[in-house]
Backbone of each chain as ProteinMPNN parsed JSONL, in Angstrom:
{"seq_chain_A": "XXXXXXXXXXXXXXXXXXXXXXXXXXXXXXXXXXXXXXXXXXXXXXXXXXXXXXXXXXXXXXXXXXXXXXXXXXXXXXXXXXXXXXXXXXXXXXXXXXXXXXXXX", "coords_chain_A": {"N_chain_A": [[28.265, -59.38, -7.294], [28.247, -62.666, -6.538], [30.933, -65.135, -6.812], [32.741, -67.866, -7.1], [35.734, -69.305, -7.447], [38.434, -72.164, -8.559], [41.113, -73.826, -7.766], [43.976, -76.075, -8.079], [42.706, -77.186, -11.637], [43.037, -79.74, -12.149], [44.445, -82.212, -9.866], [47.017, -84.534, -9.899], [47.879, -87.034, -7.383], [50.005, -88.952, -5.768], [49.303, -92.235, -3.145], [49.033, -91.46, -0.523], [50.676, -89.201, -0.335], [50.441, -85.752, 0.658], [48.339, -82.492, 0.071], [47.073, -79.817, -0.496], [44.034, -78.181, -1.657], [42.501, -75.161, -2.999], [39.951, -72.712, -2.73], [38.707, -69.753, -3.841], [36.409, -67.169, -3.25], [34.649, -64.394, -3.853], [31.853, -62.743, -1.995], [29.607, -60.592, -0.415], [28.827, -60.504, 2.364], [28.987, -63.179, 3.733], [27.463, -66.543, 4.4], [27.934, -68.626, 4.648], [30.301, -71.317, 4.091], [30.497, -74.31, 1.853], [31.57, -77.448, 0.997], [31.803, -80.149, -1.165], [31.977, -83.15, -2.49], [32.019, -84.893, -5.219], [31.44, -87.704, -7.387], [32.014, -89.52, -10.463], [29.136, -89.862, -12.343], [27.579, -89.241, -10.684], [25.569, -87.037, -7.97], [26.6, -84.12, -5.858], [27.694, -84.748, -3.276], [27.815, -83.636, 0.481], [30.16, -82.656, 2.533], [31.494, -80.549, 4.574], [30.742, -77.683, 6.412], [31.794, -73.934, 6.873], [31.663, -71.264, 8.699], [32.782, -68.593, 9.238], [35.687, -66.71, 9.757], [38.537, -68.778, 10.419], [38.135, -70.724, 11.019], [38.064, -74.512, 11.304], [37.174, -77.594, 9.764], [37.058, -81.211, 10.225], [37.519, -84.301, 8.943], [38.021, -87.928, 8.799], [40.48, -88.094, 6.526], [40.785, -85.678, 5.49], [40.307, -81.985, 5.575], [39.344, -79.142, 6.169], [39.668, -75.293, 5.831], [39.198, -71.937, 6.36], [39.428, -68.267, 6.012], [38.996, -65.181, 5.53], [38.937, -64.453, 2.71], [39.289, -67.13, 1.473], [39.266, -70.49, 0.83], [40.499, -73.688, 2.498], [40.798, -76.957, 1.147], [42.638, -79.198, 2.75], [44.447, -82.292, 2.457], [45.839, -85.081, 3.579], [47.633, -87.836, 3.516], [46.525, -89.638, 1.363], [44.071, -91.873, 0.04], [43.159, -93.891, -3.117], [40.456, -94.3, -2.975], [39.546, -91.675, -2.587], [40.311, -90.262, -4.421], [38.605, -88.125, -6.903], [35.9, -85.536, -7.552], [36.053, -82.303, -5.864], [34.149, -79.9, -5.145], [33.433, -76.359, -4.072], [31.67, -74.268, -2.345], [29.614, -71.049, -1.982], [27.031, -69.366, -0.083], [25.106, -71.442, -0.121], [24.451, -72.252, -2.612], [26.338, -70.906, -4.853], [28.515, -72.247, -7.175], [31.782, -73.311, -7.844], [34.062, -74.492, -10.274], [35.324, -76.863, -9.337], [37.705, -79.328, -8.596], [39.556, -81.383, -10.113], [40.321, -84.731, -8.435], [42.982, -87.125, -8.546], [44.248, -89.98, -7.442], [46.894, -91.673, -7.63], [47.459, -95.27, -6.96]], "CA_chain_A": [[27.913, -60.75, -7.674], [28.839, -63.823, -5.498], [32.215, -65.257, -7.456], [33.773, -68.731, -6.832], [37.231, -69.172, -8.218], [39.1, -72.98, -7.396], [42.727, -74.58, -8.482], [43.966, -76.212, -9.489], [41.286, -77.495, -11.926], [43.153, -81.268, -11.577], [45.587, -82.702, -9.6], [47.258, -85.939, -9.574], [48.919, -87.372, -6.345], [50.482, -90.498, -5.298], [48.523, -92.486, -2.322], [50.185, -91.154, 0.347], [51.104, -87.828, -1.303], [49.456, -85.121, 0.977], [48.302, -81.615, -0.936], [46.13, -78.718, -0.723], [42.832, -77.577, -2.78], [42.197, -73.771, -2.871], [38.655, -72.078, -3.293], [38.878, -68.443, -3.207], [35.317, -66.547, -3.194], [33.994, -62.785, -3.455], [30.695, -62.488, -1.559], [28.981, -59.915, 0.004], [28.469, -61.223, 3.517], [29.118, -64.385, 3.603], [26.477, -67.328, 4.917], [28.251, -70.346, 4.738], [31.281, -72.067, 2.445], [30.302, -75.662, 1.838], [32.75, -77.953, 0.5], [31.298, -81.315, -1.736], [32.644, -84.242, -3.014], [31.371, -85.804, -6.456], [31.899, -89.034, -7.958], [30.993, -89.624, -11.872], [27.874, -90.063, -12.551], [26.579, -89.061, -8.862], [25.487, -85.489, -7.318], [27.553, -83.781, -5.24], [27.725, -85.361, -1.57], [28.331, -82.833, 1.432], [31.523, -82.679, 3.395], [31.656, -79.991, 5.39], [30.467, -76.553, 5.76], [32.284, -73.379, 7.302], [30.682, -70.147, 8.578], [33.435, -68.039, 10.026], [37.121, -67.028, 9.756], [39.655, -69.215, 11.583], [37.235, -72.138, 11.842], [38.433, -75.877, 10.563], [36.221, -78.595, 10.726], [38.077, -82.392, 9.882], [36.415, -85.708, 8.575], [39.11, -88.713, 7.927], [41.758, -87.555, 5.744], [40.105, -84.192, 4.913], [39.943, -81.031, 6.742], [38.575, -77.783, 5.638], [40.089, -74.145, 7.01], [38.646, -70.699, 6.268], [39.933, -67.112, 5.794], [37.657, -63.965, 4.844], [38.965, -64.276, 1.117], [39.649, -68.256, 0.878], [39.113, -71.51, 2.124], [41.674, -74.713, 1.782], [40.498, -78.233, 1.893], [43.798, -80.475, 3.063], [43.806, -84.0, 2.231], [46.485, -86.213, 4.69], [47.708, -89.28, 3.556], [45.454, -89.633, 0.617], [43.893, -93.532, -0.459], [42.945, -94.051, -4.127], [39.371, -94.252, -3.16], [39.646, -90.159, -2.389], [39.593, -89.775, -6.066], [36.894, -87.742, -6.766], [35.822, -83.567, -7.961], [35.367, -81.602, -5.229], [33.371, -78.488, -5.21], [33.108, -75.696, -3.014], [30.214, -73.183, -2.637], [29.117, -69.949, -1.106], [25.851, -68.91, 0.129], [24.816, -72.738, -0.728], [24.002, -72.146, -4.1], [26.986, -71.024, -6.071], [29.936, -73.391, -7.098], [33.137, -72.972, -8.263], [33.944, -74.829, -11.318], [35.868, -77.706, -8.82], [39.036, -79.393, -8.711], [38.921, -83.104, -10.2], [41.49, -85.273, -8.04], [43.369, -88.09, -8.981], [44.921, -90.368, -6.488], [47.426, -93.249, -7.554], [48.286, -96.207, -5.742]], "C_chain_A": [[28.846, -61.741, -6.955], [29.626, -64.808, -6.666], [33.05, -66.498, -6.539], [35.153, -69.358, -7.496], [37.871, -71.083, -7.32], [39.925, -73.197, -8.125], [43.004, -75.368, -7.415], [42.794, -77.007, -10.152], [41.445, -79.259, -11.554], [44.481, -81.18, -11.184], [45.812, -84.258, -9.191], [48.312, -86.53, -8.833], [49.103, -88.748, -5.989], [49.76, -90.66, -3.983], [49.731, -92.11, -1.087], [50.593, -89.534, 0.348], [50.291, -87.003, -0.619], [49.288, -83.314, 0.171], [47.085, -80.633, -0.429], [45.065, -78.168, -1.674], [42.408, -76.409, -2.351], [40.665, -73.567, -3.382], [38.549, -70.608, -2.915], [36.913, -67.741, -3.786], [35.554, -64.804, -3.093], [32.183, -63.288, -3.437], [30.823, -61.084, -0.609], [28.096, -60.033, 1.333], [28.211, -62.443, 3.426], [27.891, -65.352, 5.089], [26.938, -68.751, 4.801], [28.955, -70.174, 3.793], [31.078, -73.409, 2.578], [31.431, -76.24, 0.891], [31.781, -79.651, 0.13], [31.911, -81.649, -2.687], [31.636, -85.093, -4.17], [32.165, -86.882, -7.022], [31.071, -88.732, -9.298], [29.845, -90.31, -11.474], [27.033, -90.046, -11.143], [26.381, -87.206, -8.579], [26.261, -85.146, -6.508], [26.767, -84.836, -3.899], [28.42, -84.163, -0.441], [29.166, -83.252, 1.962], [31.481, -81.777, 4.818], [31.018, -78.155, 4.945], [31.127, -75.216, 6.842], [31.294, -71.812, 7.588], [31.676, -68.925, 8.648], [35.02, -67.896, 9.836], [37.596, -67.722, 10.646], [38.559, -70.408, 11.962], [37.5, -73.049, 10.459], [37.006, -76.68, 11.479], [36.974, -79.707, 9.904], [37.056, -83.504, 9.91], [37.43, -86.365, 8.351], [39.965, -87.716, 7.658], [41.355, -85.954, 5.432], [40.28, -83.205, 6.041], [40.458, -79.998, 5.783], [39.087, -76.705, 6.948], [39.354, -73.328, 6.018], [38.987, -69.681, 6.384], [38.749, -66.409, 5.299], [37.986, -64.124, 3.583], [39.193, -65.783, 0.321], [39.419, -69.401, 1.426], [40.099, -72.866, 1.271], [40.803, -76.067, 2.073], [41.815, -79.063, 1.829], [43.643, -81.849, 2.893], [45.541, -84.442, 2.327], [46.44, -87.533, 3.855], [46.765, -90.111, 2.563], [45.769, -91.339, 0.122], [43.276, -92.965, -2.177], [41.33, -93.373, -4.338], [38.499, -92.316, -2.562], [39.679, -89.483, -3.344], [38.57, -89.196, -6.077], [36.862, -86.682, -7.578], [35.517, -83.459, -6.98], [35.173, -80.303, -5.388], [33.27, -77.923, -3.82], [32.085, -74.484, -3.517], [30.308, -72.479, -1.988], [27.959, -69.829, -0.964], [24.456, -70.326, -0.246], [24.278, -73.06, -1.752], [25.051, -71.8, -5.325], [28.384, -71.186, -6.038], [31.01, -72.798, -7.865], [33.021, -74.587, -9.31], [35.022, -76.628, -10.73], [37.488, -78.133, -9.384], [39.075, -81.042, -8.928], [40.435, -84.034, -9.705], [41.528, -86.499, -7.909], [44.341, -88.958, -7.781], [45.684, -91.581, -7.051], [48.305, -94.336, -6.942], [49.624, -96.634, -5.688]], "O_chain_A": [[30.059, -61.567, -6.844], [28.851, -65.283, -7.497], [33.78, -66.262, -5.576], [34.831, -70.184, -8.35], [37.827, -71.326, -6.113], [39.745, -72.851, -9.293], [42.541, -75.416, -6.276], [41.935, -77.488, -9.413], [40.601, -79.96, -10.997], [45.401, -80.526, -11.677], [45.122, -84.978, -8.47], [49.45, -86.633, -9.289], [48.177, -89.559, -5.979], [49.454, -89.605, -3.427], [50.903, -92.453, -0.931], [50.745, -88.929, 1.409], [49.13, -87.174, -0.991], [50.349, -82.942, -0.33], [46.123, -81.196, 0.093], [45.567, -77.601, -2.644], [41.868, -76.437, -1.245], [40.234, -74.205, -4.342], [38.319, -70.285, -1.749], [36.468, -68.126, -4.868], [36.392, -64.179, -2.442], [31.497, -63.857, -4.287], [31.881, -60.62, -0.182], [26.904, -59.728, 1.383], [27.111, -62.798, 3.003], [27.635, -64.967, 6.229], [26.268, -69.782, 4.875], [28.78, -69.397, 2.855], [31.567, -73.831, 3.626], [32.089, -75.524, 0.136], [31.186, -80.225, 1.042], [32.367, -80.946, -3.589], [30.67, -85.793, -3.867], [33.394, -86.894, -7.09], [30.027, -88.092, -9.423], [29.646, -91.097, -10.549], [26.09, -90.737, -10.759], [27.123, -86.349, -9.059], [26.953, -86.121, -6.214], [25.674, -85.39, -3.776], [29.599, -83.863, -0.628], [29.149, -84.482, 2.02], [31.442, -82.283, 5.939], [30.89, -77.593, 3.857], [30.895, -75.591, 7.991], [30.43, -71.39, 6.82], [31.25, -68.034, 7.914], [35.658, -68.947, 9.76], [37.228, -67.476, 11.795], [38.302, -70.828, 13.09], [37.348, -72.778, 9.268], [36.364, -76.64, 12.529], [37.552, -79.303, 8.895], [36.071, -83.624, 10.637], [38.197, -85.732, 7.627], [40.188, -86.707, 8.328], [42.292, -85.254, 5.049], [40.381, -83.528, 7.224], [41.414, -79.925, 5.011], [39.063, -76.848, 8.17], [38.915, -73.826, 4.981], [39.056, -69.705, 7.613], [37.752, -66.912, 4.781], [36.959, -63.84, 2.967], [39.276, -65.89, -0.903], [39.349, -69.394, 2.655], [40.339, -73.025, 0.074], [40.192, -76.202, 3.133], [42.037, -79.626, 0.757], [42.624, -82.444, 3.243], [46.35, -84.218, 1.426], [45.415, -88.158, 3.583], [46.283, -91.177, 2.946], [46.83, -91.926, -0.087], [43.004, -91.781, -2.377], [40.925, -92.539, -5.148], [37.339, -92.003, -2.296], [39.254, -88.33, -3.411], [37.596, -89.542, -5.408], [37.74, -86.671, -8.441], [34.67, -84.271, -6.606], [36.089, -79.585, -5.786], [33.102, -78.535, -2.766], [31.841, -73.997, -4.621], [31.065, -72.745, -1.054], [27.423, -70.288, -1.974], [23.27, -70.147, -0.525], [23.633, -74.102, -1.874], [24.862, -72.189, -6.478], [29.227, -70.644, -5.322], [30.888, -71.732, -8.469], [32.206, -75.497, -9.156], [35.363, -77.428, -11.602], [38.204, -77.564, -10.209], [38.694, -81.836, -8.067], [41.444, -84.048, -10.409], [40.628, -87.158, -7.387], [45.238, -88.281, -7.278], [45.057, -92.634, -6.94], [49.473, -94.292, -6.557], [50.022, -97.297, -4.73]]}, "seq_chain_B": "XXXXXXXXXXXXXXXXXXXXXXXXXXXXXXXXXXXXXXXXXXXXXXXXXXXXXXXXXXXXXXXXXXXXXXXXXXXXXXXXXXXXXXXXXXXXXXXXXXXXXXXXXXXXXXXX", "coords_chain_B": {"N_chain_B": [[16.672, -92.818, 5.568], [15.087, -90.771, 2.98], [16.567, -90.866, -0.13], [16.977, -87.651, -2.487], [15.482, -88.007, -5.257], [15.352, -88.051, -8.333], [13.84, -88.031, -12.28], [14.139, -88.755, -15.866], [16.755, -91.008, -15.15], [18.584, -90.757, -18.192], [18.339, -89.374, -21.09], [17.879, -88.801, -24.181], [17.424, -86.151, -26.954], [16.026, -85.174, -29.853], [17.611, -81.728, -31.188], [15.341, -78.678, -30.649], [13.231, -80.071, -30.237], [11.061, -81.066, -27.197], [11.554, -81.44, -23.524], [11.329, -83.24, -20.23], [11.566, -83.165, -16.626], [11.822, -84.621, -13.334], [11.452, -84.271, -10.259], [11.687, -85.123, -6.894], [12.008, -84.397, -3.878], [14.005, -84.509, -0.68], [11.53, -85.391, 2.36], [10.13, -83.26, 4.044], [12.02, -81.28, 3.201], [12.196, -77.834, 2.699], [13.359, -75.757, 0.89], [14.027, -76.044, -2.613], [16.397, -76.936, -5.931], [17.791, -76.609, -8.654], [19.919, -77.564, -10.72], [22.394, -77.001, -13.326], [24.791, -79.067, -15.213], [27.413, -78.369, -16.751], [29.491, -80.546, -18.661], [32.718, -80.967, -16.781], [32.43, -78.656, -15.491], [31.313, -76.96, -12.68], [28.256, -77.252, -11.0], [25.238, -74.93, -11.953], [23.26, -72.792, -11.004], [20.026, -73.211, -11.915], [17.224, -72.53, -10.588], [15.721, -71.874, -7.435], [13.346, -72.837, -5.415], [10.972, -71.882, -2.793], [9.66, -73.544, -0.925], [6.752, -73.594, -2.324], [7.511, -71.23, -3.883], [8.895, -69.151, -5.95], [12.291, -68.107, -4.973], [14.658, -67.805, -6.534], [15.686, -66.891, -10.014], [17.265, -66.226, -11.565], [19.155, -66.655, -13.522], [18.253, -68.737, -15.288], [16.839, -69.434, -18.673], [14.639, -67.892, -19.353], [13.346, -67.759, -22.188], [13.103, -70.462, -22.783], [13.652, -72.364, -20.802], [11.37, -73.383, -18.083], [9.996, -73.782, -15.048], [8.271, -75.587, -12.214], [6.508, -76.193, -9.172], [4.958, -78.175, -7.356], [2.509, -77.619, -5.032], [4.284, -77.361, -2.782], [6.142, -79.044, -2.812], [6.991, -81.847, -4.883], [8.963, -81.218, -7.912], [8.987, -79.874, -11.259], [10.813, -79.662, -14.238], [10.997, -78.004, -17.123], [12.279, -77.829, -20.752], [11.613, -76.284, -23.68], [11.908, -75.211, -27.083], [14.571, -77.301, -27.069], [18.23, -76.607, -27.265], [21.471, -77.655, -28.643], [23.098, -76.84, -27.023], [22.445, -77.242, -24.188], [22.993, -79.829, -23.359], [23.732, -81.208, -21.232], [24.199, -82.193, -17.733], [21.145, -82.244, -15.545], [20.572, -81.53, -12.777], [18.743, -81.918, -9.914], [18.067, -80.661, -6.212], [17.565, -80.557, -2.57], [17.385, -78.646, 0.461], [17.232, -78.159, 4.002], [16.728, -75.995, 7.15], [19.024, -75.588, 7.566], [20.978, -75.286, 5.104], [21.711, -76.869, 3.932], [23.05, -78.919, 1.377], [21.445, -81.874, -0.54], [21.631, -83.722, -2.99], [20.46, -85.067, -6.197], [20.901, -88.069, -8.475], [21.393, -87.123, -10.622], [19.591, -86.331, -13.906], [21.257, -86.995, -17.078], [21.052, -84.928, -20.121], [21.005, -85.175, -23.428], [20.897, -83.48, -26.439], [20.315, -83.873, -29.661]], "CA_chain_B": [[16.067, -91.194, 5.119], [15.384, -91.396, 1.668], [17.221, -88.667, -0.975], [16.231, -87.002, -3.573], [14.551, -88.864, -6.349], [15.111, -87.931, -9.792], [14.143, -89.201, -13.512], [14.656, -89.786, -15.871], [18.205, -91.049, -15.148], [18.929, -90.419, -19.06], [17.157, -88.565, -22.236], [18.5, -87.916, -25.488], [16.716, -86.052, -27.683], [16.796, -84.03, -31.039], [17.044, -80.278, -31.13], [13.93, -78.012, -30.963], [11.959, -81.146, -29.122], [10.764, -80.484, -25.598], [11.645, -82.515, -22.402], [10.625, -82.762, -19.195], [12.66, -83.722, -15.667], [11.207, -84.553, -12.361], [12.599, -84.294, -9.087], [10.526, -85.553, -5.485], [12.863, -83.484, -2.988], [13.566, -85.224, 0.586], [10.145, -84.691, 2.952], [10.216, -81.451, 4.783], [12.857, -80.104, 2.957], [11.385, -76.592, 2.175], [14.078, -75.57, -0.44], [14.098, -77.131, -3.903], [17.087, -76.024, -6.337], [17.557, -77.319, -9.869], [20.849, -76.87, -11.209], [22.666, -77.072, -14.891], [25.908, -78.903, -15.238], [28.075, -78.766, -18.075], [30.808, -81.074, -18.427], [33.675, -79.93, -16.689], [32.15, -77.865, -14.96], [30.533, -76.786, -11.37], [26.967, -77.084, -11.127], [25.384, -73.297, -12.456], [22.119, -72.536, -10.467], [19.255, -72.551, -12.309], [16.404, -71.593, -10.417], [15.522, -71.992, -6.228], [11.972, -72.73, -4.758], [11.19, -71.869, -0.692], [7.984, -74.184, -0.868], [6.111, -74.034, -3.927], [7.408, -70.258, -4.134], [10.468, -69.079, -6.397], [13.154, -67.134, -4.531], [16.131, -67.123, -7.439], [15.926, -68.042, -11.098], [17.637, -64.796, -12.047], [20.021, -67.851, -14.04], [17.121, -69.377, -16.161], [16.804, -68.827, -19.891], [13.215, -68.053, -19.56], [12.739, -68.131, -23.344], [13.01, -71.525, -23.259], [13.036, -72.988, -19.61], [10.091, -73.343, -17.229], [10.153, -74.725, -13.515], [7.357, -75.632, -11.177], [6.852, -76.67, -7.859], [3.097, -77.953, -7.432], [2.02, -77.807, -3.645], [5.658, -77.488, -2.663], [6.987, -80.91, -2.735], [7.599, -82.27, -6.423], [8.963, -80.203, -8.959], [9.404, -80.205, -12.43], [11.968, -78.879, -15.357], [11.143, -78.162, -18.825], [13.41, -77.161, -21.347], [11.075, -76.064, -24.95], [12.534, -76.124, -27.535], [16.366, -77.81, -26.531], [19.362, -76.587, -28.397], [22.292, -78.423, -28.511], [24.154, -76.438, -25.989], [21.493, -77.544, -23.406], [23.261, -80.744, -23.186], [24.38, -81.161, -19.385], [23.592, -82.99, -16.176], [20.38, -81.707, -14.28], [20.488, -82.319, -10.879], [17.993, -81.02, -8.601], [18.725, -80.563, -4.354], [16.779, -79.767, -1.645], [17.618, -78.384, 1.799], [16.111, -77.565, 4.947], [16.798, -75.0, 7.365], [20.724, -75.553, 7.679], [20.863, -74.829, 4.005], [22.743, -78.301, 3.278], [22.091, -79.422, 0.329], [21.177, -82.981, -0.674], [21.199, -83.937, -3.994], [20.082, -86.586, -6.606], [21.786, -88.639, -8.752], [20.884, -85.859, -11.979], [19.341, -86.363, -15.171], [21.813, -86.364, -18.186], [20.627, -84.903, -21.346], [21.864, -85.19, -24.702], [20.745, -83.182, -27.577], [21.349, -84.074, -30.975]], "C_chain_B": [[15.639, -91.595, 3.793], [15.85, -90.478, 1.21], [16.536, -88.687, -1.657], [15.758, -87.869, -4.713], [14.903, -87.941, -7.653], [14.88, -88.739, -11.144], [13.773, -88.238, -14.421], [15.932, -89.516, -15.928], [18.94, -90.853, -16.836], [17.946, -90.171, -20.407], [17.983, -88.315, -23.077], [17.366, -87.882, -26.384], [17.197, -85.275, -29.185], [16.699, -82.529, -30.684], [15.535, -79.699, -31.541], [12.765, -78.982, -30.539], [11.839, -80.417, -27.806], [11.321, -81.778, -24.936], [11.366, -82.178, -20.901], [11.478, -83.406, -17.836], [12.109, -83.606, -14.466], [11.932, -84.879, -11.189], [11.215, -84.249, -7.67], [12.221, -85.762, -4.386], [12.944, -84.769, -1.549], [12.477, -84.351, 1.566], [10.948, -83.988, 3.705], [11.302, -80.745, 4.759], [12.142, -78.885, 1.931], [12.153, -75.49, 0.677], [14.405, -76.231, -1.635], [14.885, -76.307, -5.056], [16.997, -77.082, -7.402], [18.878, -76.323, -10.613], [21.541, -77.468, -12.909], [24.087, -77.775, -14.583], [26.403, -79.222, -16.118], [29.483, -79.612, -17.932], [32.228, -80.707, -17.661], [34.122, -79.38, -15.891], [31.814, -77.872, -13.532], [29.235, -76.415, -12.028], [26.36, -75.297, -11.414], [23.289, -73.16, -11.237], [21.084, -72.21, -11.472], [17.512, -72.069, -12.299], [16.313, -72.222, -8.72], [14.134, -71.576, -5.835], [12.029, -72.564, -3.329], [9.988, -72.393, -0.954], [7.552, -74.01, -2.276], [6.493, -72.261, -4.451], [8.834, -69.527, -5.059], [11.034, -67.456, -6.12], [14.396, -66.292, -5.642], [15.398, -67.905, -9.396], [16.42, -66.897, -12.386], [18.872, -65.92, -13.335], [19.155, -68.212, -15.317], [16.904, -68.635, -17.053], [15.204, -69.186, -19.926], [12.32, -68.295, -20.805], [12.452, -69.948, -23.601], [12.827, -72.677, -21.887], [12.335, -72.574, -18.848], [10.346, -74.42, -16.077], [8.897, -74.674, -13.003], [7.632, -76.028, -10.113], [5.474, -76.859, -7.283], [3.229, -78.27, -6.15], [3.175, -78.124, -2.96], [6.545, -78.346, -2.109], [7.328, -81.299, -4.02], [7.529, -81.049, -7.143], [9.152, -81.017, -10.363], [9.953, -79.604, -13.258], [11.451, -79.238, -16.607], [12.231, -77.742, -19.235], [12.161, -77.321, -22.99], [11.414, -74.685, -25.363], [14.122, -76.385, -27.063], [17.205, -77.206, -28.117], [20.46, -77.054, -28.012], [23.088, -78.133, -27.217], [23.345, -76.807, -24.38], [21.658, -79.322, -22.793], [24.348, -81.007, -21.945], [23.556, -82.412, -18.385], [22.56, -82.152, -15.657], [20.213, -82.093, -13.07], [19.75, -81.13, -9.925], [18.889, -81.572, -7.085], [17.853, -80.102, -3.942], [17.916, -79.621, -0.55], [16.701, -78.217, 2.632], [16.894, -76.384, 5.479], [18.858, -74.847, 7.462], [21.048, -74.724, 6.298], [21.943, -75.989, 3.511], [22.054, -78.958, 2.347], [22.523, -81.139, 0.158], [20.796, -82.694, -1.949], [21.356, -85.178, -4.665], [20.997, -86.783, -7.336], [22.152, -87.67, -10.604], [20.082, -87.067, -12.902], [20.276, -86.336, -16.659], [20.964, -86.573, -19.128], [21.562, -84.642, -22.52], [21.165, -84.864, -25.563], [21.463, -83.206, -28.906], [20.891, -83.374, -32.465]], "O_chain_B": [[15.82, -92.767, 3.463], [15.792, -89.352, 1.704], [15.558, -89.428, -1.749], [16.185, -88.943, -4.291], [14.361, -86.839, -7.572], [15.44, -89.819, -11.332], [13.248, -87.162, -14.132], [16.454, -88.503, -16.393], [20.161, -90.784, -16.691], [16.912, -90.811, -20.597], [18.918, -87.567, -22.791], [16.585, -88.79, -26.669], [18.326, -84.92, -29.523], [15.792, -82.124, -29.956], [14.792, -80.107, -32.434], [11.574, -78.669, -30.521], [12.425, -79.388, -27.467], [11.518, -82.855, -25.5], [11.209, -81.037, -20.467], [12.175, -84.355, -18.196], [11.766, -82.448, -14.23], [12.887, -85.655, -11.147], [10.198, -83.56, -7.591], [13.053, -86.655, -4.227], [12.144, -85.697, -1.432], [12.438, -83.123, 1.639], [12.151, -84.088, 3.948], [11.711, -79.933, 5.589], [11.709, -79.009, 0.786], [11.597, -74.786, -0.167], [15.233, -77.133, -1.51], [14.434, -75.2, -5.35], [16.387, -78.144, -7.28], [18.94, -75.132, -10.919], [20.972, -78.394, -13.488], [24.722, -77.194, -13.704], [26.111, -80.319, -16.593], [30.391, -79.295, -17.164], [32.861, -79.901, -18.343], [35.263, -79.276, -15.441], [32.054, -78.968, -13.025], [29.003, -75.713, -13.012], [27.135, -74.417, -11.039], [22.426, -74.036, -11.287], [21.099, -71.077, -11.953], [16.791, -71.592, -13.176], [16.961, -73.267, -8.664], [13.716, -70.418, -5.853], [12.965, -73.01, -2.665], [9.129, -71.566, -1.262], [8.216, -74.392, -3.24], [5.809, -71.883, -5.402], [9.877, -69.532, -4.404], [10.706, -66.344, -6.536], [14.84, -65.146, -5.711], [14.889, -68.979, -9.717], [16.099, -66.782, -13.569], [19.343, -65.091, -14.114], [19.597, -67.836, -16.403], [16.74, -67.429, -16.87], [14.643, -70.212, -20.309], [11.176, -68.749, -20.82], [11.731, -70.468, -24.452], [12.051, -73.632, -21.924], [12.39, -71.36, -18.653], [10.774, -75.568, -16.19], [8.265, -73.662, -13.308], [8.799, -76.286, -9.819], [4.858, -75.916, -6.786], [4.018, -79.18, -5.897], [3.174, -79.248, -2.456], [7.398, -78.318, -1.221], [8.445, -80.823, -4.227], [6.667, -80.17, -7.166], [9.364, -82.211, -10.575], [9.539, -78.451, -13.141], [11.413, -80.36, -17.112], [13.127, -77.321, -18.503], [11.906, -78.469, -23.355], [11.376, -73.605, -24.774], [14.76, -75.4, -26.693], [16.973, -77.291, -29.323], [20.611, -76.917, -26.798], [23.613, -78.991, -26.508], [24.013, -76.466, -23.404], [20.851, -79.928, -22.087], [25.578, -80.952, -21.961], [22.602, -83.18, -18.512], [23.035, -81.11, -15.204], [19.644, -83.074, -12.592], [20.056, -80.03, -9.466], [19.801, -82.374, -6.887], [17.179, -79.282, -4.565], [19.003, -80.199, -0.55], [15.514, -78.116, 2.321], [17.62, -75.739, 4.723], [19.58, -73.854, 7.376], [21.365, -73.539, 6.407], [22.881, -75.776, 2.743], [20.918, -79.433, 2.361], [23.576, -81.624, 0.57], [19.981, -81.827, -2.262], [21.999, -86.14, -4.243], [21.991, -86.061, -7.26], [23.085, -87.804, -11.396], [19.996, -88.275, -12.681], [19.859, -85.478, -17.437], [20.28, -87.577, -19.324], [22.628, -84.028, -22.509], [20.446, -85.805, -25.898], [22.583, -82.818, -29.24], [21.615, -83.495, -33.452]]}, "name": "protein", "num_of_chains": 2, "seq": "XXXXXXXXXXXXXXXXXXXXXXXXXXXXXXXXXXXXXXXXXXXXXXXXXXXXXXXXXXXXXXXXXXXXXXXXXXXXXXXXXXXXXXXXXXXXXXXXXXXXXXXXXXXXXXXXXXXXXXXXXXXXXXXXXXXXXXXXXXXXXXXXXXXXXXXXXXXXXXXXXXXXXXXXXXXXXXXXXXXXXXXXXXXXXXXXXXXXXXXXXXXXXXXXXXXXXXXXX"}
């Protein structure tokens, strides 16, 4: 059974303050790790999506790496308006329970 | 482009009522997903159309929810009868062939 695991569940960093978000997965041949960003009361919004060990892909402040057992999303220099939950997925259907992050100015 | 379409944007009802939740996917996306979210939480999958045809809904409490997908473009979500614990965000998504999903703004329901 395809198994998303993330931490921490929240974290709260000063603007500026740069930090790490973990999503560790068990799949069974893996087809993609997507990585999405929610705001209250909105659906997730896509970010980025990974296929492959050893492959980053970078948006703004963000950037997403990949390992066979984990994937990190980095967040640089973080603004307020970076607040958010983000979620990560496997196989583009099943989420991890996200990581709700707090940014203050 | 336009996104996903859902309504209604909010429903509260009593327990053991029915309700109903509609979702008009973006055009020629051929995947239509319909997921559960509980407070808190990450979205839970609860069922996946490829066109009007259902691939997953191994998730779905069939005693009580029902999905369609008429001529595989609009779908729709029941839930008969609701029990309290049934009180979450629905948010449908489509994709196309990438498998990126796009989704709406949900449905929250509130059973009381």
């Amino acid at each position: 059974e395809d198994q998303v695991t993330q931490s921490p569940e929240a974290l709260r960093l000063q603007e500026g303050e740069s930090s790490s978000l973990n999503c560790s997965y068990t799949v069974s041949g893996l087809r993609g790790l997507f990585w999405y960003r929610q705001d209250p009361g909105k659906g997730p919004e896509f970010l980025f999506t990974l296929y492959s060990a050893g492959e980053e892909k970078e948006k703004e402040r963000l950037k997403a790496t990949l390992t066979k057992k984990e994937s990190f999303l980095h967040i640089t220099a973080p603004k307020p308006e970076d607040s958010a939950t983000y979620l990560c997925a496997v196989q583009a259907k099943v989420f991890g329970q996200g990581t709700r992050l707090t940014i203050n100015p | 482009e336009a996104g996903v379409a859902q309504s209604p944007r909010y429903k509260i009802i009593e327990k053991r009522q029915s309700v109903a939740f509609w979702c008009n996917p973006i055009s020629g996306h051929a995947t239509l997903y319909w997921y559960q979210q509980i407070l808190g939480q990450g979205p839970k999958l609860l069922i996946q159309f490829q066109n009007n045809g259902v691939v997953d809904d191994s998730q779905l409490p069939k005693d009580r929810f029902s999905a369609e997908r008429l001529k595989g473009v609009d779908s729709t979500l029941k839930i008969q009868p609701a029990k309290l614990e049934d009180s979450a965000v629905y948010l449908c998504a489509s994709s196309g062939e990438d498998s990126l999903l796009t989704f709406g703004s949900g449905t929250r329901l509130t059973v009381v």
